[in-house]
KEPAVO-920960 format. One record per residue: residue number from 1; residue in one letter; z, x, y of N, C-alpha, C in turn. Coordinates in pm, whole numbers, plus 50000, padded with zeros to 5 digits. Layout:
<rs>
<r resi="NUM" resn="a" n_zz="Z" n_xx="X" n_yy="Y" ca_zz="Z" ca_xx="X" ca_yy="Y" c_zz="Z" c_xx="X" c_yy="Y"/>
...
</rs>
This chain:
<rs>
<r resi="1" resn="x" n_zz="48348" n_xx="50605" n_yy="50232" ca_zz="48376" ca_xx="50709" ca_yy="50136" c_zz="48377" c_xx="50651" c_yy="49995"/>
<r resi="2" resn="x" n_zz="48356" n_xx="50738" n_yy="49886" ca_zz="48352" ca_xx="50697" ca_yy="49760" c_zz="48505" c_xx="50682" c_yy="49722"/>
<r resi="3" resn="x" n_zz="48527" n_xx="50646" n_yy="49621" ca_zz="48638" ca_xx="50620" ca_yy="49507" c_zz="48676" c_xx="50762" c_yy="49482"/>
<r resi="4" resn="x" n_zz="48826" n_xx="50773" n_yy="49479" ca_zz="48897" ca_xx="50861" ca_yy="49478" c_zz="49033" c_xx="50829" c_yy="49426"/>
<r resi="5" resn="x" n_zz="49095" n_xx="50872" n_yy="49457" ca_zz="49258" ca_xx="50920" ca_yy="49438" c_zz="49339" c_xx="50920" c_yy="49593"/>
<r resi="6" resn="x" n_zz="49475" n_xx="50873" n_yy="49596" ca_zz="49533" ca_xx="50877" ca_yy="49698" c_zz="49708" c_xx="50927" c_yy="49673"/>
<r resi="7" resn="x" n_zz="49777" n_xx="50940" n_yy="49733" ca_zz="49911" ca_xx="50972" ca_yy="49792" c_zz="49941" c_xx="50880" c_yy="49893"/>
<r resi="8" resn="x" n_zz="50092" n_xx="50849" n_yy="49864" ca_zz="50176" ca_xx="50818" ca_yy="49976" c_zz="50241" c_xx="50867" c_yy="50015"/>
<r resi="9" resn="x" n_zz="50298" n_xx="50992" n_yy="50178" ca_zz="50335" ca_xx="51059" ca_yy="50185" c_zz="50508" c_xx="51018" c_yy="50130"/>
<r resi="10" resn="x" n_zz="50565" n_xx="51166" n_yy="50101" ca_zz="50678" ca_xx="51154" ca_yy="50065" c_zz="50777" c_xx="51062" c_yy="49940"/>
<r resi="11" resn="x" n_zz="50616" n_xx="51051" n_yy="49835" ca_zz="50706" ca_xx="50970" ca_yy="49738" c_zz="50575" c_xx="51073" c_yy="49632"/>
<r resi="12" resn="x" n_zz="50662" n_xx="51078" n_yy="49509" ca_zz="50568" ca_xx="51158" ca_yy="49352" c_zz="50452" c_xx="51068" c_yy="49343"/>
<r resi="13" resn="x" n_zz="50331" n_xx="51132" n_yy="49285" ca_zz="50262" ca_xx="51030" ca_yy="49236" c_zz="50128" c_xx="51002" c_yy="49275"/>
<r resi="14" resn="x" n_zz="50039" n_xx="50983" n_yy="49195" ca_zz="49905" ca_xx="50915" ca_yy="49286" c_zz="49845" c_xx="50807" c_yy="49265"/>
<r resi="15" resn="x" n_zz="49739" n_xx="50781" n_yy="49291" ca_zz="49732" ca_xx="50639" ca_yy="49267" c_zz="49554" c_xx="50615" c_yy="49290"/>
<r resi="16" resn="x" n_zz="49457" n_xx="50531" n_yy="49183" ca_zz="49373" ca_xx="50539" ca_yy="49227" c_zz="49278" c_xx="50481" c_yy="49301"/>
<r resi="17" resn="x" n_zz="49193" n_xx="50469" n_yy="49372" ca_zz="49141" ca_xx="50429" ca_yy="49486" c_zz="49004" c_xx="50343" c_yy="49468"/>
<r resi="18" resn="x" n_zz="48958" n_xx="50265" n_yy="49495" ca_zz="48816" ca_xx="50181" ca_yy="49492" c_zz="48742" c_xx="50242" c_yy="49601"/>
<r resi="19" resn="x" n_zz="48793" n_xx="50244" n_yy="49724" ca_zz="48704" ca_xx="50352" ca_yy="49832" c_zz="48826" c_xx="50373" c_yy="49911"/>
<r resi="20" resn="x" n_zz="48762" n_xx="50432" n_yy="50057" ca_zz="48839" ca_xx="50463" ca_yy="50171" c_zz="48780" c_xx="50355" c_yy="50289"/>
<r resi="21" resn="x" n_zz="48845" n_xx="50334" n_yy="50353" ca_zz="48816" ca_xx="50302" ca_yy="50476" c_zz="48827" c_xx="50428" c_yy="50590"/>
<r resi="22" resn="x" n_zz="48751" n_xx="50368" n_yy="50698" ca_zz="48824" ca_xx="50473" ca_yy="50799" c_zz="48968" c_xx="50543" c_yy="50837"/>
<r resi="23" resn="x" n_zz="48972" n_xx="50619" n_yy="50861" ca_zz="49137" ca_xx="50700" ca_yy="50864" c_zz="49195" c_xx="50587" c_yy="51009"/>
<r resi="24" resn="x" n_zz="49296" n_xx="50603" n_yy="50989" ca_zz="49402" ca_xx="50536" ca_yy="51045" c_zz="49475" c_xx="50663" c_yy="51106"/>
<r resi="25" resn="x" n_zz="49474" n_xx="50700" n_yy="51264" ca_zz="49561" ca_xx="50789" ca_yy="51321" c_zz="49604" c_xx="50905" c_yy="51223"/>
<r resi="26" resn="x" n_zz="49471" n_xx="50931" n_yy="51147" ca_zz="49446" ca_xx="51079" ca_yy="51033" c_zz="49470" c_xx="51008" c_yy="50949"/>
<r resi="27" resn="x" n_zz="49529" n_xx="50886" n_yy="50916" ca_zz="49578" ca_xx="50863" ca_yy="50753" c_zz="49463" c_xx="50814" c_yy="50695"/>
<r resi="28" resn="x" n_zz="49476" n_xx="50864" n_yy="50596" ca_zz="49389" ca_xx="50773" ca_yy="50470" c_zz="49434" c_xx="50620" c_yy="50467"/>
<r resi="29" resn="x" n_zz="49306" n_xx="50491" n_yy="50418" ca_zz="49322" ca_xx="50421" ca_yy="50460" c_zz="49267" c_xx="50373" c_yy="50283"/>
<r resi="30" resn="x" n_zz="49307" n_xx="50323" n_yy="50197" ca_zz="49280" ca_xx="50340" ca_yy="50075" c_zz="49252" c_xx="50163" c_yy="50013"/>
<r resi="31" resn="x" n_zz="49173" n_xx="50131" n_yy="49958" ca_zz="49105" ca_xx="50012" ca_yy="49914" c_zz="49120" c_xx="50030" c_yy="49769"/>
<r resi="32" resn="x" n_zz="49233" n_xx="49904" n_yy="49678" ca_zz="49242" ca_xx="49895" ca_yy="49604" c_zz="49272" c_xx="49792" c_yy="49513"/>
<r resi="33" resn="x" n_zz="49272" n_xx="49795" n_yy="49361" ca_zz="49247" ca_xx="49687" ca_yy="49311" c_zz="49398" c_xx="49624" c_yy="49344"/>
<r resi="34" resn="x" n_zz="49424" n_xx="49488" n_yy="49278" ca_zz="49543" ca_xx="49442" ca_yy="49273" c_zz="49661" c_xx="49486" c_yy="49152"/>
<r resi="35" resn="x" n_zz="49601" n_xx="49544" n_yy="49067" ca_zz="49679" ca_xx="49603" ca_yy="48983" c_zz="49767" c_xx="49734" c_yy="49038"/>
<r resi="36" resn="x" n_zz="49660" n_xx="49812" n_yy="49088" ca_zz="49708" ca_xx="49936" ca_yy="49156" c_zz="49831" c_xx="49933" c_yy="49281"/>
<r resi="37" resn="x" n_zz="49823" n_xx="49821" n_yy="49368" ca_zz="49876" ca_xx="49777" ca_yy="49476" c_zz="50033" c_xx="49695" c_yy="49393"/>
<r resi="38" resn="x" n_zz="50000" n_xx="49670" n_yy="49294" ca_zz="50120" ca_xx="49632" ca_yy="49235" c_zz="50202" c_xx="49736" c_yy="49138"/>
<r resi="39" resn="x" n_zz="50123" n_xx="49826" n_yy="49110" ca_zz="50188" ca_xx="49929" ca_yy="49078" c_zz="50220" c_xx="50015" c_yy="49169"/>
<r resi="40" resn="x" n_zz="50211" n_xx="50050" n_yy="49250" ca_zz="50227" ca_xx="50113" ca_yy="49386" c_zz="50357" c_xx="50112" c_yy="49427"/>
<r resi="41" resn="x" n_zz="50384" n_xx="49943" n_yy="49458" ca_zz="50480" ca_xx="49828" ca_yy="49548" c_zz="50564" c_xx="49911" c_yy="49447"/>
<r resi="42" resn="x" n_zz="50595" n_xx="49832" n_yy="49288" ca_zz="50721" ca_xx="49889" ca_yy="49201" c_zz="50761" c_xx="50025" c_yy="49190"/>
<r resi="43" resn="x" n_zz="50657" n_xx="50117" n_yy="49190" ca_zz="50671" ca_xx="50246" ca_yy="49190" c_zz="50740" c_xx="50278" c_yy="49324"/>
<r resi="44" resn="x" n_zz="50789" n_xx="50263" n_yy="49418" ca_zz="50783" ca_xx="50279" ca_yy="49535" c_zz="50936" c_xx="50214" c_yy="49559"/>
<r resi="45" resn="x" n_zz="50943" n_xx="50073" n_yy="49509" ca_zz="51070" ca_xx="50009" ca_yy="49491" c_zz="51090" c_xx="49953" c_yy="49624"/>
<r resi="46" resn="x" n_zz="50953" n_xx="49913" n_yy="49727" ca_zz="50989" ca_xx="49882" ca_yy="49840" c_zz="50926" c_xx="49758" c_yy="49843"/>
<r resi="47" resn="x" n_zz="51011" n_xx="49654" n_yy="49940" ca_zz="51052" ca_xx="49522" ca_yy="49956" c_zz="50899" c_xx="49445" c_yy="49948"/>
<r resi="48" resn="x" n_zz="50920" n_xx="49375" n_yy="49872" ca_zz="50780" ca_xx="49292" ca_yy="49847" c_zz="50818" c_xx="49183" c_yy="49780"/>
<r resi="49" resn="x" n_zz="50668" n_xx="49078" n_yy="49806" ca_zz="50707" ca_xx="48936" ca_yy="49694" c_zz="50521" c_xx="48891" c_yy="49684"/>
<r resi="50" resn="x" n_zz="50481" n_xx="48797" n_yy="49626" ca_zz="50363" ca_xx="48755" ca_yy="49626" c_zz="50367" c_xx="48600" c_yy="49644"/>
<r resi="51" resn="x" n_zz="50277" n_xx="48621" n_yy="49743" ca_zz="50236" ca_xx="48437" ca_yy="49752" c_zz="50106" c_xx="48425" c_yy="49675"/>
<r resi="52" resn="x" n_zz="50102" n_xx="48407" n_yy="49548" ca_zz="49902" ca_xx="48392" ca_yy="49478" c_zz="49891" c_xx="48518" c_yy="49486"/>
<r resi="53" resn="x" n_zz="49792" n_xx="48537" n_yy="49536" ca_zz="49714" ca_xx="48662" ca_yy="49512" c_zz="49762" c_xx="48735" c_yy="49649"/>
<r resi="54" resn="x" n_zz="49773" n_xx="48688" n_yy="49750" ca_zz="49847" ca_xx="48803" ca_yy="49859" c_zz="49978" c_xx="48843" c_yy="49861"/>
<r resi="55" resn="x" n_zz="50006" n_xx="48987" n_yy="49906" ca_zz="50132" ca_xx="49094" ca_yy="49862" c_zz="50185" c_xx="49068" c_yy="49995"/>
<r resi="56" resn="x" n_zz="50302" n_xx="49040" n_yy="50029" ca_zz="50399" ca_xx="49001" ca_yy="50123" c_zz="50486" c_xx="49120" c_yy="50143"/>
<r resi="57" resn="x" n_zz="50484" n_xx="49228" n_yy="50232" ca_zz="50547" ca_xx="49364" ca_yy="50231" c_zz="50589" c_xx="49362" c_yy="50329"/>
<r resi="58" resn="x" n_zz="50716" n_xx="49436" n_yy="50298" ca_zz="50838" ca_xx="49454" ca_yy="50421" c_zz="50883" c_xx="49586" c_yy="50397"/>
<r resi="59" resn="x" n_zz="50920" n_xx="49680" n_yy="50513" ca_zz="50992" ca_xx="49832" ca_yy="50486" c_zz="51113" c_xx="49782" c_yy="50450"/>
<r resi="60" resn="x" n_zz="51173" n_xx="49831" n_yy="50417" ca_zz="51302" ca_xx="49907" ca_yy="50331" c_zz="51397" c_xx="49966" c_yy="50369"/>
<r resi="61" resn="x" n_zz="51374" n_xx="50094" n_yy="50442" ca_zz="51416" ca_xx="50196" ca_yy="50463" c_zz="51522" c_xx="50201" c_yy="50510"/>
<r resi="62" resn="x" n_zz="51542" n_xx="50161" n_yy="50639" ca_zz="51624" ca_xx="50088" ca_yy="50693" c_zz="51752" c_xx="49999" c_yy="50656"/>
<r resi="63" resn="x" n_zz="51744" n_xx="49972" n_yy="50578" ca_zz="51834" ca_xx="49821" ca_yy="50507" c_zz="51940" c_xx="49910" c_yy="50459"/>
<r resi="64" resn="x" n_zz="52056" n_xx="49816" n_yy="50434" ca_zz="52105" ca_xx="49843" ca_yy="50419" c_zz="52130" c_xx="49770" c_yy="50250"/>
<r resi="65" resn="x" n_zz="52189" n_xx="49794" n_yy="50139" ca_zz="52184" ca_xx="49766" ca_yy="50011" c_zz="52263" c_xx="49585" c_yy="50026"/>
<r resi="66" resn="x" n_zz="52128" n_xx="49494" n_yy="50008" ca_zz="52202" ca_xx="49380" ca_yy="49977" c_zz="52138" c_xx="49327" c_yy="50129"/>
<r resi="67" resn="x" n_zz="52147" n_xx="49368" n_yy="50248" ca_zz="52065" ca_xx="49353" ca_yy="50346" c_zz="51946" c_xx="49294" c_yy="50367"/>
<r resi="68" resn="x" n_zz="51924" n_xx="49141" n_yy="50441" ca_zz="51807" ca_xx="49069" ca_yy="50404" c_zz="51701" c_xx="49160" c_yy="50497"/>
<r resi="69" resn="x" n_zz="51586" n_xx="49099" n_yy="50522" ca_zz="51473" ca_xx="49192" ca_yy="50566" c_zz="51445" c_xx="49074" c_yy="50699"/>
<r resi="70" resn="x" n_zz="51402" n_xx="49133" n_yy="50794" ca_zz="51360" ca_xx="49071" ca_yy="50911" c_zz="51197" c_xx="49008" c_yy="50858"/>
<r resi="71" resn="x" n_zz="51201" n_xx="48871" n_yy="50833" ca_zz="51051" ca_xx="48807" ca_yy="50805" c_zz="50965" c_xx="48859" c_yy="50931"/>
<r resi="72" resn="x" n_zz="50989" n_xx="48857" n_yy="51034" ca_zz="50883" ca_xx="48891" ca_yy="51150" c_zz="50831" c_xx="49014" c_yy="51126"/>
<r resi="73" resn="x" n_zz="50893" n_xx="49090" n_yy="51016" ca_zz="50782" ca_xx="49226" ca_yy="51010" c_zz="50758" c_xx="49229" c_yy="50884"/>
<r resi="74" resn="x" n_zz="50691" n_xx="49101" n_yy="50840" ca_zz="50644" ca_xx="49158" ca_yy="50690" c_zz="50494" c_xx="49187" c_yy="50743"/>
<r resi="75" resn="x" n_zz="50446" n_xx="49243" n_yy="50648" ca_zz="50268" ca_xx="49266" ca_yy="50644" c_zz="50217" c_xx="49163" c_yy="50528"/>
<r resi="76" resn="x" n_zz="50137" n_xx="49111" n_yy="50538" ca_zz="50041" ca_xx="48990" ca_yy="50432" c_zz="49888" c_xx="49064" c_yy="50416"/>
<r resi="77" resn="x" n_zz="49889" n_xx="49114" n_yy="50265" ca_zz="49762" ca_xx="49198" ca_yy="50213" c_zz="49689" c_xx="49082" c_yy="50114"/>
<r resi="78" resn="x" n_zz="49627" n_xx="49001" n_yy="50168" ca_zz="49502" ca_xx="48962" ca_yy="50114" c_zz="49374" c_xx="49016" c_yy="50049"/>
<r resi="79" resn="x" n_zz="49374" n_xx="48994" n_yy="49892" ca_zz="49218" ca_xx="49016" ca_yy="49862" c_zz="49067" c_xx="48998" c_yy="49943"/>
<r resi="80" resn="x" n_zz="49024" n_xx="49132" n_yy="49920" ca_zz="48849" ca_xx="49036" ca_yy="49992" c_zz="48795" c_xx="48938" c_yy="49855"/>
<r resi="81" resn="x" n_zz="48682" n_xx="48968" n_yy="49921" ca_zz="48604" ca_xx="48844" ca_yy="49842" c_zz="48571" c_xx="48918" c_yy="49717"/>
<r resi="82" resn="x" n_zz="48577" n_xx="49058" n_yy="49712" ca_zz="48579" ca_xx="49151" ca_yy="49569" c_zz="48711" c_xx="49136" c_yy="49509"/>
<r resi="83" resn="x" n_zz="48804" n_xx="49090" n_yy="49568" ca_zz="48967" ca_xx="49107" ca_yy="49453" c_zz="49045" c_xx="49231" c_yy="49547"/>
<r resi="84" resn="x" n_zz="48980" n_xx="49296" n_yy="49583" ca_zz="49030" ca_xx="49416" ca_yy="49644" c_zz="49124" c_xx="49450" c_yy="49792"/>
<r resi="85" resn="x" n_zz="49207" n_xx="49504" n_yy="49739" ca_zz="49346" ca_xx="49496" ca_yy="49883" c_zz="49277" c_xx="49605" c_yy="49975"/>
<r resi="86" resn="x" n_zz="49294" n_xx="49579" n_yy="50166" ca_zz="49287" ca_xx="49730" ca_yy="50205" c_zz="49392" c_xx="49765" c_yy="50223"/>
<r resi="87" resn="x" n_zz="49457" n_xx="49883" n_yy="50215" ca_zz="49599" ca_xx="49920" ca_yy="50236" c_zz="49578" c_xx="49956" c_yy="50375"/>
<r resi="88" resn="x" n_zz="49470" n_xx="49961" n_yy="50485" ca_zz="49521" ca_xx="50041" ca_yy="50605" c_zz="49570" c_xx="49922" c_yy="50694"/>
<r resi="89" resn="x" n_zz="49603" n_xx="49835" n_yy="50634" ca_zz="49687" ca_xx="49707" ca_yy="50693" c_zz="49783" c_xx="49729" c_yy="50736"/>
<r resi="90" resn="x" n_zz="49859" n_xx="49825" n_yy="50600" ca_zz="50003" ca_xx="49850" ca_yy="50600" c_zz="50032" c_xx="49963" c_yy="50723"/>
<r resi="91" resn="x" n_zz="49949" n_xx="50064" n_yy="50785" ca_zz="49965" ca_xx="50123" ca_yy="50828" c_zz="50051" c_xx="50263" c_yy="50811"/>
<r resi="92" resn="x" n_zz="50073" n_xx="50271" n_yy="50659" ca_zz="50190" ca_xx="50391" ca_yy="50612" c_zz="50099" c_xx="50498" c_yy="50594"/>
<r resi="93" resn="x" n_zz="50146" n_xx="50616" n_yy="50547" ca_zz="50093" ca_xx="50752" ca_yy="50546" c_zz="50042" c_xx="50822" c_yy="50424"/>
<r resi="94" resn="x" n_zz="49916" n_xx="50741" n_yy="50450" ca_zz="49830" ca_xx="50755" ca_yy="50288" c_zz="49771" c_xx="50880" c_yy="50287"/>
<r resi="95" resn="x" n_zz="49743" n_xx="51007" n_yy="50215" ca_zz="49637" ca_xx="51120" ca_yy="50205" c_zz="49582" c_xx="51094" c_yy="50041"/>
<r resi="96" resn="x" n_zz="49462" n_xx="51121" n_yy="50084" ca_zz="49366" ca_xx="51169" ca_yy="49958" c_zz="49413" c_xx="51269" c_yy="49894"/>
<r resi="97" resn="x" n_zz="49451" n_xx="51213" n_yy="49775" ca_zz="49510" ca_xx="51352" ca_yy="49646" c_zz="49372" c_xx="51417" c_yy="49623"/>
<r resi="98" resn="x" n_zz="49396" n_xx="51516" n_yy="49628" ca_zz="49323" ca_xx="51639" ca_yy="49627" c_zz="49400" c_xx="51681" c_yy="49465"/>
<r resi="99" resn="x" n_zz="49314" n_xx="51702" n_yy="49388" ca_zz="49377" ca_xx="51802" ca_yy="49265" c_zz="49393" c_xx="51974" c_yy="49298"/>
<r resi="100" resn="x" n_zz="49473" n_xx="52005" n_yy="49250" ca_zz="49595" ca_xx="52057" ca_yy="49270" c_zz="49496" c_xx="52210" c_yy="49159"/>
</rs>
């Protein structure tokens, strides 16, 4: 798919897209730069760190305030050889923003 626009379900906001990958169990599966993926992470306020250029992501949700994060479930989002993250790594509940 071409370059678009995306959503993460249940948070404001969109975010824009380099392409799609295949859907993920219906979700949008969204390919993006590293800027975007870092604006995303902060916007979002969910548990992350960077080693170099790969995004080290852990849910949140769960925790409790001050609560460390179980390392065995982080996700590690590596650039391709373009710079570009795929998010259907993460497996969360991406849709194509559609304008409104």
């Amino acid at each position: 798919m071409a370059n678009g626009a995306f959503e993460l379900d249940g948070y404001e906001g969109y975010w824009p897209a380099v392409r799609f990958g295949d859907p993920w169990n219906g979700w949008a599966t969204p390919v993006v730069t590293g800027t975007v993926l870092a604006g995303l992470l902060a916007h979002i306020d969910g548990g992350h760190r960077w080693d170099g250029d790969c995004a080290i992501v852990w849910p949140t949700a769960d925790l409790m305030p001050g609560e460390p994060h179980d390392p065995d479930i982080e996700d590690r989002i590596s650039p391709d050889i373009d710079g570009q993250y795929d998010l259907g790594a993460l497996g969360w509940t991406f849709v194509e923003h559609r304008p409104r």
